[in-house]
C-alpha positions as CSV (number, residue, x, y, z in Angstrom):
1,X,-12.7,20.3,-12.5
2,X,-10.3,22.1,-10.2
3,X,-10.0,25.3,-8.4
4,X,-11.3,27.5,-5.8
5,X,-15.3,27.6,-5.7
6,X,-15.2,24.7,-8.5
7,X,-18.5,23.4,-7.1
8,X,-20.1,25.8,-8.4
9,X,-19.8,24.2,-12.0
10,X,-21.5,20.7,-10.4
11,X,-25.1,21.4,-12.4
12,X,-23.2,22.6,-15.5
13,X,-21.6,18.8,-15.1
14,X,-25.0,16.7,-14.1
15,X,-26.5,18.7,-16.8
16,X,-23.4,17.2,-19.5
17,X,-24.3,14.5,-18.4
18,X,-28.1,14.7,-19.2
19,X,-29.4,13.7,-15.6
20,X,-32.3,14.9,-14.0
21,X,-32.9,13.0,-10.9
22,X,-29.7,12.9,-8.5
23,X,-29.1,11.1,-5.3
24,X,-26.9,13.0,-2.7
25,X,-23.9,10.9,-0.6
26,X,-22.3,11.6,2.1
27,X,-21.7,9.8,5.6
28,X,-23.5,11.6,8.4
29,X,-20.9,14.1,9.5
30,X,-21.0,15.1,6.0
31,X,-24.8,15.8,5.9
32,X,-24.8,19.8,5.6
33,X,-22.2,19.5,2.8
34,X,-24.9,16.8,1.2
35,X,-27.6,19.7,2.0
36,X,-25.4,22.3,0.1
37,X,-25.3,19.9,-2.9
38,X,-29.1,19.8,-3.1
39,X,-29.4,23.6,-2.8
40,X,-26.8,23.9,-6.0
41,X,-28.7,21.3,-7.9
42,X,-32.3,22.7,-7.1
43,X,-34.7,20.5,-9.0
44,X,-31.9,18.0,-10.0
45,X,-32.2,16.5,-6.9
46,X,-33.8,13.7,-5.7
47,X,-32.7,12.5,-2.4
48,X,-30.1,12.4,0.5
49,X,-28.5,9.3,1.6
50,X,-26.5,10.3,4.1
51,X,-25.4,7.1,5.7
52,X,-22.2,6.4,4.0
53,X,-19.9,4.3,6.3
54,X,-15.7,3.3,6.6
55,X,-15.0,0.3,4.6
56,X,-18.3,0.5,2.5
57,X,-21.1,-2.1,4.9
58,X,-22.4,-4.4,2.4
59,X,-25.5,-3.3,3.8
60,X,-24.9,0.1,3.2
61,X,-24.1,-0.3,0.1
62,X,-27.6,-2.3,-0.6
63,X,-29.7,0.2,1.2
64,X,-28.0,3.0,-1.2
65,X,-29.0,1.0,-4.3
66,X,-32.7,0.2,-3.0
67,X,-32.7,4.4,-2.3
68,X,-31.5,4.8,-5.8
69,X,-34.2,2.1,-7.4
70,X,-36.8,4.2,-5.0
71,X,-36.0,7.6,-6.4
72,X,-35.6,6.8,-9.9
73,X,-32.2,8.4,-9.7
74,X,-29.9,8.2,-13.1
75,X,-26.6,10.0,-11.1
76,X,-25.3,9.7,-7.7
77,X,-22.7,12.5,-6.3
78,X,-20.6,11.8,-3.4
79,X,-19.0,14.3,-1.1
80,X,-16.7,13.6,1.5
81,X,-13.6,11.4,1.6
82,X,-13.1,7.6,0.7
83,X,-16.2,6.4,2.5
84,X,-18.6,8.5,0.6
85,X,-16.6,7.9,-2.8
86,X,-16.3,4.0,-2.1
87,X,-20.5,4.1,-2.0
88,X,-20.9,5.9,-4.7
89,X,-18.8,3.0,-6.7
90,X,-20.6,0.5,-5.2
91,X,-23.8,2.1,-6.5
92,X,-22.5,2.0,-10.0
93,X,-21.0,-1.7,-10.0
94,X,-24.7,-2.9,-8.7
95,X,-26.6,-0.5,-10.7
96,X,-24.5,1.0,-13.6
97,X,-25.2,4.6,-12.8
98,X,-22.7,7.4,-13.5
99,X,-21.0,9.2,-10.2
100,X,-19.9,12.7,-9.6
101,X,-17.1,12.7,-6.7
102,X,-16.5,15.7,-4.6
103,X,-13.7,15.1,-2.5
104,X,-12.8,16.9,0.5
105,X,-10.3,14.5,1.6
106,X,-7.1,13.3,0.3
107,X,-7.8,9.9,-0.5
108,X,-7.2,9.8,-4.0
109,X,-10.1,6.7,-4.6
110,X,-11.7,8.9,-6.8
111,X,-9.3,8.2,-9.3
112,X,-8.9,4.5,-9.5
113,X,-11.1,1.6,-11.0
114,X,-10.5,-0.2,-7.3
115,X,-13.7,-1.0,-4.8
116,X,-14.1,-2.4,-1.5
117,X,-17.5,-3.8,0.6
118,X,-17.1,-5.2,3.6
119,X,-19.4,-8.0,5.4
120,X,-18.9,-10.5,7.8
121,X,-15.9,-9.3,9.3
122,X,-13.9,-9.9,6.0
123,X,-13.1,-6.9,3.3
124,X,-13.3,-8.1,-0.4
125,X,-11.9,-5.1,-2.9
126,X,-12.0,-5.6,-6.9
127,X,-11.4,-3.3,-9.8
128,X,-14.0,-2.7,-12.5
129,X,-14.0,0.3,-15.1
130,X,-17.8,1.1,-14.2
131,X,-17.0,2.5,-11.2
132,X,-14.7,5.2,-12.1
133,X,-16.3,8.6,-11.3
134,X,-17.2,10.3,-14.8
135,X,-16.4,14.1,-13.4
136,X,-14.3,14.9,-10.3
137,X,-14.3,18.5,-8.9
138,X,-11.6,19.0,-7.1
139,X,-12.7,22.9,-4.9
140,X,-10.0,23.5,-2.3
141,X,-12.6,25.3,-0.3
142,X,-14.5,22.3,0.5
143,X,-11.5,21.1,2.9
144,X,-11.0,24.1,5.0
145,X,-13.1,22.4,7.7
146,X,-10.9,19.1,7.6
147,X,-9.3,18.8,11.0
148,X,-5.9,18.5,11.4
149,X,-5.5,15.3,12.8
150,X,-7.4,13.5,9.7
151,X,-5.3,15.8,6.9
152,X,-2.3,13.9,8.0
153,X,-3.4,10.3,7.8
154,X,-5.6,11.2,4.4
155,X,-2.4,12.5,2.9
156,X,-0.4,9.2,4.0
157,X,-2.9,7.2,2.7
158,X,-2.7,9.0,-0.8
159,X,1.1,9.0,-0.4
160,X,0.7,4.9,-0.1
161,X,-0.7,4.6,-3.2
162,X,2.2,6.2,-4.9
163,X,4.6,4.7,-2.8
164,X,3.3,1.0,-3.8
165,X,3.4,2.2,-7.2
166,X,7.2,2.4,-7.3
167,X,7.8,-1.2,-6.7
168,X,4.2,-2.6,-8.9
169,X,5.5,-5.2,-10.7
170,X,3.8,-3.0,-13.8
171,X,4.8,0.5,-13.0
172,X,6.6,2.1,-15.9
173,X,8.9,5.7,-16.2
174,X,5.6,7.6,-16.0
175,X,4.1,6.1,-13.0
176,X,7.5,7.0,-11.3
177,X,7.5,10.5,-12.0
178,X,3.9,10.9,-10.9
179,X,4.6,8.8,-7.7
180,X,7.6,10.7,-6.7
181,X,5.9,14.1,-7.2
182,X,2.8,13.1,-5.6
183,X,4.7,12.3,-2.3
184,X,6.9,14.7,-2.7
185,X,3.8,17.3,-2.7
186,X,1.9,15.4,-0.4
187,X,4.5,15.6,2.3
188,X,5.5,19.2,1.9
189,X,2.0,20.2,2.0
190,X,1.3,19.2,5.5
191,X,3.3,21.8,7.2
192,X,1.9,24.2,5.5
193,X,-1.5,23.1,6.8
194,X,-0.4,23.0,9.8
195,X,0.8,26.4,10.0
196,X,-1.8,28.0,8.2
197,X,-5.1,25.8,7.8
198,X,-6.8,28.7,5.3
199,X,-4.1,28.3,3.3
200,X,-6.2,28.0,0.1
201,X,-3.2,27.7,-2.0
202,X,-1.4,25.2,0.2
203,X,-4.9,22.9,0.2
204,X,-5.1,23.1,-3.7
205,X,-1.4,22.1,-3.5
206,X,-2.7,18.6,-1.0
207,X,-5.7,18.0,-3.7
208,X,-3.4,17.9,-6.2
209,X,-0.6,15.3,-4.9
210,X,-3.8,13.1,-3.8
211,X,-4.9,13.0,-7.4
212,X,-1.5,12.3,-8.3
213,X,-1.4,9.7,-5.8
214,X,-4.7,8.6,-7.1
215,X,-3.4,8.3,-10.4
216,X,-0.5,6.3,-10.1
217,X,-3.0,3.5,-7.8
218,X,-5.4,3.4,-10.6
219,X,-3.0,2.4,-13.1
220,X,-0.8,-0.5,-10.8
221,X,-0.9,-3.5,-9.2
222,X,-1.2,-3.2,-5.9
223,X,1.3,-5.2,-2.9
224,X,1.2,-6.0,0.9
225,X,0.5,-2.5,1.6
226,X,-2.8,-2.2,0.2
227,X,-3.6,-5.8,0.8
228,X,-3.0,-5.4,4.4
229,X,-4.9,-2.9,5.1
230,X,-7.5,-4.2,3.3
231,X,-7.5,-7.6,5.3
232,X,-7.2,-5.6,8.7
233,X,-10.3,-3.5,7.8
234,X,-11.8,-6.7,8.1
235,X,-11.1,-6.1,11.9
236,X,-13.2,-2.7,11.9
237,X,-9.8,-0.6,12.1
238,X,-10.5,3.1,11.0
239,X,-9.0,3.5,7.2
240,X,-7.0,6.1,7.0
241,X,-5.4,5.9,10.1
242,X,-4.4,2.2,9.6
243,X,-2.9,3.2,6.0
244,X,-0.7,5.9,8.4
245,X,0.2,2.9,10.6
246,X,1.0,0.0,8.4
247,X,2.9,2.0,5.3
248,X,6.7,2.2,6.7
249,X,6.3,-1.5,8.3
250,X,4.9,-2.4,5.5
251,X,8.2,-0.6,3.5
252,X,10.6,-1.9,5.7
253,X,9.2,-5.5,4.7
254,X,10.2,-4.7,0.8
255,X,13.2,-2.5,1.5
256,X,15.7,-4.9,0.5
257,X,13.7,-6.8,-2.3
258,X,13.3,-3.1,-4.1
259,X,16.3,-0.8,-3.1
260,X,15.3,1.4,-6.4
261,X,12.2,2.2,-5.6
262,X,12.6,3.0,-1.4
263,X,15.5,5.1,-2.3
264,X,13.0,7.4,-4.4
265,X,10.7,7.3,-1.1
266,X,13.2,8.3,0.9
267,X,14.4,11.4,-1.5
268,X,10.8,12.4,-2.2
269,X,10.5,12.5,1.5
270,X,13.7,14.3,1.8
271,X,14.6,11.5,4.4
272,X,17.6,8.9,3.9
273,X,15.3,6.2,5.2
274,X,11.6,5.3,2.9
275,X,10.1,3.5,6.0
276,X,11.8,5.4,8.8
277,X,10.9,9.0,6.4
278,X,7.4,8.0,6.3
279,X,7.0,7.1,10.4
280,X,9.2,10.2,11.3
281,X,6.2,12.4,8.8
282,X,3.2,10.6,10.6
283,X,4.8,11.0,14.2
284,X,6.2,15.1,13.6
285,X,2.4,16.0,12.5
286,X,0.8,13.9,15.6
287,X,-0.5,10.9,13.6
288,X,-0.8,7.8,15.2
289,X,1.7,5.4,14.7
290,X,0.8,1.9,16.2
291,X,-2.4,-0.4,15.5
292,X,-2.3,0.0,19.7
293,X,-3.4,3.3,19.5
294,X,-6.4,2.8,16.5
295,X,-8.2,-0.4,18.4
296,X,-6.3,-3.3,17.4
297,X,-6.2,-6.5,19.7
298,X,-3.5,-8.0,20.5
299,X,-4.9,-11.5,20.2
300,X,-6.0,-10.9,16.4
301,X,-2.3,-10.3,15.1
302,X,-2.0,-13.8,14.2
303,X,-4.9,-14.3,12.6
304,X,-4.8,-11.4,10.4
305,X,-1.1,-12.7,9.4
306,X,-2.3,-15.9,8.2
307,X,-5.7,-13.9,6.6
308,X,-2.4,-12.0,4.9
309,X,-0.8,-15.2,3.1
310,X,-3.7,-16.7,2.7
311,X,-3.9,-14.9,-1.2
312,X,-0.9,-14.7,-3.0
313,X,-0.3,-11.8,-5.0
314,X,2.3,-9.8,-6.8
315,X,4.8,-8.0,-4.1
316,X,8.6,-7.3,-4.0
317,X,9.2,-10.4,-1.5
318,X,7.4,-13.3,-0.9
319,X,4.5,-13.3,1.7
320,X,6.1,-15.5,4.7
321,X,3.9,-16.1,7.5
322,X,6.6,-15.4,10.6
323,X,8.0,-12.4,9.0
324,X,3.8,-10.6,8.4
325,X,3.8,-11.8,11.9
326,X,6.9,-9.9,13.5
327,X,5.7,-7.1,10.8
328,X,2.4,-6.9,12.3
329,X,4.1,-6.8,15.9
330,X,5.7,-3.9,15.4
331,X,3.3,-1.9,14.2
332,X,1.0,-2.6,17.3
333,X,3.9,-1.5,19.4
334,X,4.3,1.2,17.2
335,X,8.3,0.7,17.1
336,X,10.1,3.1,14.5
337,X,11.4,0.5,11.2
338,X,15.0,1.3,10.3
């Protein structure tokens, strides 16, 4: 569903799908958006569980399912961004209910089969079809209280999907053209924002390259980029922020091993550079730019390297230990890849 004041069809869509008793997500920032769902859904709804968390706590994602088992629930809806989202999927890998998502982020995980629970200090992602949202409402309105600062690194996360979608070893001439317009939109939509932040036509604009974005992750392989960040999650890092940080180093490490598919980064970007375009966007809208400045230690760079390599997986170049090293350097300095 998409469009301005789309949440209003939510009961017309728990009602399709024949549920009665729904559970409410959302982290704890997100709790009057959470009460707003309950008000629409009057006697559809169960509970609140409003403790949704970055990187999806194992815990979390248990005390969610034990809410669930409590309430009786047969749906769960999720508001917010990729926090709320990834709980909702871990609810319907554990207990095989259906999930409503209500982004009012641009992170695009509402359209994948991909999950992610953290525990331990270590973050463990897989892909399973049961965790795919069944409805998505996509309302513009809902992000017109998104901050600046977090519109930027949610866009360049959804713009990472697409961008690691150009050089998956099973992308195809479709995936292309939905990557290169979801950047493409993605990037020219942040201006816009910025100049005018009740620009509802400019936010259904951003909704729309992050399903685009979305789209093209559901349907590839995922490389270093992706992998990366989820082994430095591990280390606590916010998500959104380290996808803002690690993307151009992470580009620059593949430049030369896929030539095709950073010069379509760079022209979707309007840039003549795919890893230097997408560190010039993050840097001109005020993003941070280094692991420095998100809470990365200095001391954990070499570990998360050899956490890196540890798991071999499909990528443009091979996984070298030195070179995720030096890669990892530079973006805790923060230094511009040409």
């Amino acid at each position: 569903m998409f469009g301005a004041g789309a949440l209003r069809k939510l009961p017309d869509e728990v009602d399709a799908l024949a549920a009665k008793r729904v559970l409410v997500l959302s982290t704890p920032g997100q709790a009057a958006s959470a009460q707003r769902i309950v008000e629409l859904l009057g006697l559809r709804a169960a509970g609140v569980f409003t403790q949704a968390a970055m990187h999806v706590p194992a815990d979390t994602a248990r005390a969610a399912c034990d809410e669930a088992a409590r309430l009786a629930a047969d749906c769960a809806i999720a508001i917010g961004g990729g926090s709320t989202t990834g709980l909702g999927k871990a609810i319907a890998l554990t207990t095989g209910l259906p999930v409503i998502a209500v982004p009012t982020t641009y992170a695009g995980s509402e359209m994948t089969t991909m999950y992610g629970l953290t525990e331990g200090g270590a973050k463990t992602t897989g892909r399973d079809p049961r965790v795919l949202p069944r409805t998505v409402i996509y309302d513009p309105e809902l992000s017109l209280g998104l901050p600046f600062a977090t519109t930027v690194v949610s866009m360049i996360n959804a713009i990472a999907h697409a961008a690691e979608g150009l050089y998956a070893p099973d992308a195809n001439p479709v995936i292309d053209l939905l990557a290169e317009q979801g950047i493409a939109h993605g990037a020219a939509a942040l201006p816009r924002l910025q100049q005018a932040p009740r620009d509802l036509e400019a936010r259904g604009d951003a909704l729309a390259a992050a399903w685009l974005c979305g789209i093209v992750m559901g349907h590839i392989t995922v490389g270093l980029h992706h992998k990366l960040c989820h082994t430095l999650g591990g280390f606590g890092l916010p998500h959104a922020e380290l996808h803002t940080v690690i993307l151009p180093h992470a580009l620059a490490y593949n430049a030369q091993a896929a030539p095709q598919a950073m010069a379509r980064i760079a022209a979707a970007l309007g840039s003549t550079s795919a890893p230097g375009g997408v560190f010039d966007l993050a840097q001109r809208h005020g993003a941070p730019t280094s692991l420095a400045a998100i809470g990365m230690k200095a001391d954990d760079l070499t570990r998360a390297a050899e956490m890196a390599v540890k798991n071999q997986y499909p990528n443009p170049r091979a996984l070298e230990r030195g070179a995720l090293r030096t890669l990892l350097r530079n973006a805790f300095d923060g230094t511009r890849p040409d």
